[in-house]
Phi, psi and omega in degrees: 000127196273136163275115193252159157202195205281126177270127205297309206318327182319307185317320174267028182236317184250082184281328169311009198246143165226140196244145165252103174285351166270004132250018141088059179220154191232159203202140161271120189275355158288314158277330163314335168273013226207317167271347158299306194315301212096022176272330163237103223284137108011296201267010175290105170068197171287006176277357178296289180323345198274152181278319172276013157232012171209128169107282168128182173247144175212016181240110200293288198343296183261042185322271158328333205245324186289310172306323179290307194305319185265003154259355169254006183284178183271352173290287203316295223280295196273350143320293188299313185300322190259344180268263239261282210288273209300340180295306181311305174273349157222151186311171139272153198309316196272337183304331181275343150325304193284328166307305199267355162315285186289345157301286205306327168308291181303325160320299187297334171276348188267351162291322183287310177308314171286338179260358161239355099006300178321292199306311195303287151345274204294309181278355168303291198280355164087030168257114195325117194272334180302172155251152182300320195229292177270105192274350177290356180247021175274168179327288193317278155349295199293306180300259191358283183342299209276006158269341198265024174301298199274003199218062192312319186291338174311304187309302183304269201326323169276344190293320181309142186285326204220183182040035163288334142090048177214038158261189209272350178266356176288306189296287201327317179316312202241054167242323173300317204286313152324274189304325188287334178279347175264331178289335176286340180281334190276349177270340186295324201262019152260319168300332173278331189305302216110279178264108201226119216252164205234143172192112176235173183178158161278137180187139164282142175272177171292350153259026163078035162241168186276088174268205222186052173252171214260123169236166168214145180254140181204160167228132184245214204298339207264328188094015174248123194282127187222161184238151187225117190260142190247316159184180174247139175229149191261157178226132168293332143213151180291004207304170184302313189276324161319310183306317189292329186287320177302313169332288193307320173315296193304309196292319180300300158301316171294349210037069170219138203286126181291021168268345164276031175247137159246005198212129142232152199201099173247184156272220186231001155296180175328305184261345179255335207234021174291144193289330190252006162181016149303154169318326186273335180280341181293313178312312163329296201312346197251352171180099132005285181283357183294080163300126188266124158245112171325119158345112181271349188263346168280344191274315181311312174316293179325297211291332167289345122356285183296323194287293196317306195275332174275006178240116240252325195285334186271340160276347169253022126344275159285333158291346180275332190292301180322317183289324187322296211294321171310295184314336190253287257223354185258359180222098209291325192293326203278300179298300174337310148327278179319305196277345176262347160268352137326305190301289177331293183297293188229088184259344162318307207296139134357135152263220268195089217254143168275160160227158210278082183308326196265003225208116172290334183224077158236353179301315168306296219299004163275316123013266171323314190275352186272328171343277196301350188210043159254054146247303153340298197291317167322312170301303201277024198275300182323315187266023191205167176305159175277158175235166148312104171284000171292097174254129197265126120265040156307307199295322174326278176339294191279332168301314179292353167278309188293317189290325158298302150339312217247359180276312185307322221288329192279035169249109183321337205280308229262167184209169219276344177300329186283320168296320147312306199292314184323277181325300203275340182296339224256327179284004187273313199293321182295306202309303182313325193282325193289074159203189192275315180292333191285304138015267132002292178284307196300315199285336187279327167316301200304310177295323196279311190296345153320298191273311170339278178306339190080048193246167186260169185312148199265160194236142168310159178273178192277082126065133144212129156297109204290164194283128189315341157299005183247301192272136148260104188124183174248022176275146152323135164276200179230129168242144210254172223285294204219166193315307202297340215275305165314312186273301173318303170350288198290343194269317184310316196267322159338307196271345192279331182293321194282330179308320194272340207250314184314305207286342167316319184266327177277022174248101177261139167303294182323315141359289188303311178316273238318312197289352163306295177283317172280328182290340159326321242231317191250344170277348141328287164310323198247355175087046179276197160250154189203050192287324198274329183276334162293322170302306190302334170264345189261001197263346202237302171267083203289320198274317172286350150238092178262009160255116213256328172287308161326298135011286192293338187302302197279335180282353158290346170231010155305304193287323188290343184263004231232288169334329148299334187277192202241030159230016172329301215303297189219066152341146125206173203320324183291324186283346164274325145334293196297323183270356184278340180285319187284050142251169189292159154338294190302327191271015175278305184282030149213017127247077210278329174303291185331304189312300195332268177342319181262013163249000182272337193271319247221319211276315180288103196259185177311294181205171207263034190287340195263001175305287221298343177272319168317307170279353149304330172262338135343302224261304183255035149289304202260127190225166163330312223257301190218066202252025152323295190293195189236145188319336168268265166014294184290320176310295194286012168242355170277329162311319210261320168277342180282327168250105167248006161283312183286337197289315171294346172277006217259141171328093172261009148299273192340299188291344182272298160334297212265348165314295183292309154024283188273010192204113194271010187274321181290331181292298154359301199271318198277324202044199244245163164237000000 
């Protein structure tokens, strides 16, 4: 008798089937899982009976014949049906959940995207996101409305009572998130510089508190200089040591060590520029090489200033000019006057500039414009209190020199040794001016605009004796002959002042590095000697050329690559510049100290002009209107208005990642972007 068994080849005619080799039995393995499941009752049909699902099968003889048969019955059909058929033609509850889910996130990040898209937008142009009363009429609302014209999931998305993610701590989050992301790229890229120079000013705001802001200057591999503002911090006083802490504060958030400051550039108080506990001396005590400049743009004013209040025909000028500006600018009925008789008269002319105690260059040219619309002014004498018509133009002449000067000085490009050479040519220029012919020409000026205008002739003043406590000795005093005698005296004494007070103000300590550090460079360039400016620099940056023969090395093959060029003869700083940039990476690194130097040079700047523009972004950040707001709020959006270059590059996936981030309940509704 041939004994049988279970044949393997079966498996591939039969994928249900399953053999037990240890009880020789074969079993259907879609219904035995499908009555495990609970898909299938036991007490259903025929399966207590069928052998491949209670018992098992063993009788090989008929196999084949059993197998076809228990695959068309009906527990087996309906096994394959509840295992197979329906997973296969349908979902599951959650998987589809999870589908309608993973919609609703991408609706919601193209909302979320769109609602930090707004802010950015808004704080770039410094324009107010708030509303007065009502936030549906604010900036913020209203734009959102008018995107969501083109963004239909938008409508819905503002229609929701809650979780709209457009309250004002919402905005902060990510004005915040924003601003530390341009900031953190403006300290990276001052951390790569290295050497970095400190610049503050002080300036009140519209709601009457004393803010503080913090700018930094660095030059990078090109020699190109840039200035950068970081933030404003607020203060209760200005005393030194609050600034110095804030400096340090600031240097601190940044990581950046105050042994890398080369530089400061304040103004000229008390508290910024005192020799015993000012701001620039603390910062000395603690780095050395941190070289302090008095603002030059601020020091010109003071010397025009100075020139002003020590000349009696030039102060009263400018009180004259001023009450003009009062009389006109200060009563819309009195200007309405003033532009119809503009109109009438002089509909060519300029009209009529004020002048600007705080603004380095509008003094000529407020001069100038009463020059030009004093016959307008003369007229407007009738509908008005009268003025003086004694008009100086001295005052012109000699301002517009300063006012230029003082225009040059406010180019982030310029440093501060190149704003010394600026000063002296302008002193040069006056000196030029101090002779009997220049003189001359100027008094034929005087006359033709006299007859122009009709003014009358200037008359000597009246004889007076000076008070017997005044005189010394017995001589007669002295008076003078004829007019023309007077006004020379005074146009002599105008030019001697402004001369004396420029250079006066522009005699810096600080100077001598700088002038050091450039005759380094340039007596170098022509193969001078140049031992003694070398000792003053390796004695001063003592830790940054701390091989002093290397040093000597590289300005020696300064002067051999210099030599080639068609500027041997008389280098300047600039023509050195330009050729140490046009060299490849490789000849830059052997001379790599000379770069040092001329970023050491490049780094120390002219003036605080970019503090005076910060605050100017202040004056139309913090308004009247939203003097309100909380002191972080005003930082990240001054970021964002003051870098609008950095503000358009900025990630807003990135910034939104770190949005969500921070709540797993927003990772949840946004997920990752």
């Amino acid at each position: 008798m041939v004994k049988r068994s279970f044949n393997r080849n079966w498996f591939s005619n039969w994928h249900w089937l399953h053999y037990d080799s240890s009880q020789d039995l074969s079993f259907c393995h879609t219904c035995v899982k499908a009555v495990n499941e609970g898909k299938l009752s036991l007490a259903s049909g025929n399966i207590k009976d069928s052998p491949f699902v209670c018992g098992g099968f063993s009788n090989w003889k008929d196999a084949t014949v059993a197998f076809a048969r228990h695959e068309q019955t009906t527990t087996h059909k309906k096994a394959v049906e509840v295992l197979v058929t329906i997973p296969e033609t349908t979902r599951d509850i959650g998987e589809m959940l999870s589908t309608a889910h993973a919609e609703g996130k991408k609706i919601s990040g193209q909302c979320l995207v769109t609602i930090a898209e707004n802010i950015r937008f808004l704080a770039r142009q410094g324009i107010a996101l708030r509303g007065d009363e009502d936030e549906k009429d604010s900036n913020f609302i209203q734009l959102l409305h008018l995107l969501a014209i083109k963004q239909p999931e938008l409508i819905n998305w503002m229609q929701q009572k809650t979780s709209k993610y457009t309250s004002a701590r919402i905005q902060n989050e990510l004005l915040s998130i924003m601003g530390s992301s341009v900031v953190r790229d403006i300290a990276a890229k001052i951390q790569n510089a290295k050497h970095f120079c400190i610049m503050a000013d002080e300036v009140t705001d519209a709601s009457n508190k004393e803010q503080v802001v913090v700018c930094f200057r660095t030059v990078d591999e090109e020699f190109v200089c840039s200035e950068d503002f970081v933030g404003v911090y607020v203060v209760e006083t200005t005393k030194s040591d609050t600034i110095v802490h804030i400096l340090k504060d600031t240097m601190i958030r940044m990581n950046l060590p105050i042994t890398n400051c080369r530089g400061q550039c304040y103004d000229g108080a008390a508290n910024m520029a005192g020799h015993r506990n000012g701001v620039a001396a603390q910062i000395l005590a603690e780095e050395s090489r941190a070289t302090y400049t008095h603002c030059y743009g601020h020091a010109l004013n003071l010397a025009a200033s100075d020139m002003v209040k020590k000349n009696k025909i030039l102060r009263d000028t400018l009180d004259t000019v001023f009450e003009i500006s009062k009389l006109v600018k200060f009563s819309p009925k009195r200007e309405a006057i003033f532009n119809r008789l503009k109109s009438e008269l002089a509909p060519s002319t300029p009209g009529f500039r004020t002048l600007c105690p705080t603004r380095w260059t509008v003094r000529a040219l407020s001069l100038q414009s009463v020059i030009d619309n004093y016959e307008v002014l003369n007229c407007f004498v009738g509908y008005s209190e009268g003025f003086s018509d004694r008009l100086r133009v001295l005052g012109e002449r000699l301002l517009k020199h300063t006012d230029n000067l003082s225009r040059t000085l406010q180019s982030p490009a310029l440093t501060a040794s190149e704003a010394q050479q600026c000063a002296m040519l302008t002193c040069e220029t006056l000196c030029m001016m101090r002779s009997s012919e220049s003189f001359d020409l100027f008094w034929e000026r005087v006359i033709l605009l006299q007859e122009k205008y009709g003014v009358q002739e200037p008359l000597l003043p009246r004889k007076r004796k000076a008070p017997t406590h005044l005189e010394v000795g017995s001589s007669t005093g002295y008076f003078h002959i004829t007019v023309k005698e007077l006004y020379r005296q005074q146009y002599f004494e105008c030019l001697d002042l402004v001369i004396s007070a420029v250079r006066e103000r522009f005699d810096q300590p600080g100077y001598a590095v700088l002038l050091n550090l450039e005759s380094l460079l340039l007596k170098a360039a022509k193969k001078e000697e140049y031992s003694e400016e070398l000792h003053f620099v390796l004695k001063h940056y003592h830790d940054d050329f701390a091989d002093a023969s290397r040093l000597e090395t590289q300005l020696e093959l300064l002067g051999v690559m210099f030599s080639s060029t068609t500027e041997k003869l008389n280098p300047t700083l600039d023509a050195v510049k330009y050729h140490v940039s046009s060299l490849s990476l490789a000849q830059r690194a052997s001379i790599s100290d000379v770069c040092s130097l001329l970023k050491l040079i490049y780094v120390t700047p002219a003036t605080n002009a970019v503090s005076e523009r910060s605050a100017s972004v202040l004056r139309r950040v913090k308004t009247y209107l939203r003097s309100t707001m909380t002191q972080m709020r005003l930082n990240n959006i001054m970021i964002l208005h003051a870098h609008k270059e950095r503000t358009d590059a900025l990630s807003i996936p990135s910034c939104l990642n770190e949005f969500v981030a921070l709540n797993d309940h927003r990772l949840d509704v946004f997920g990752k972007f």
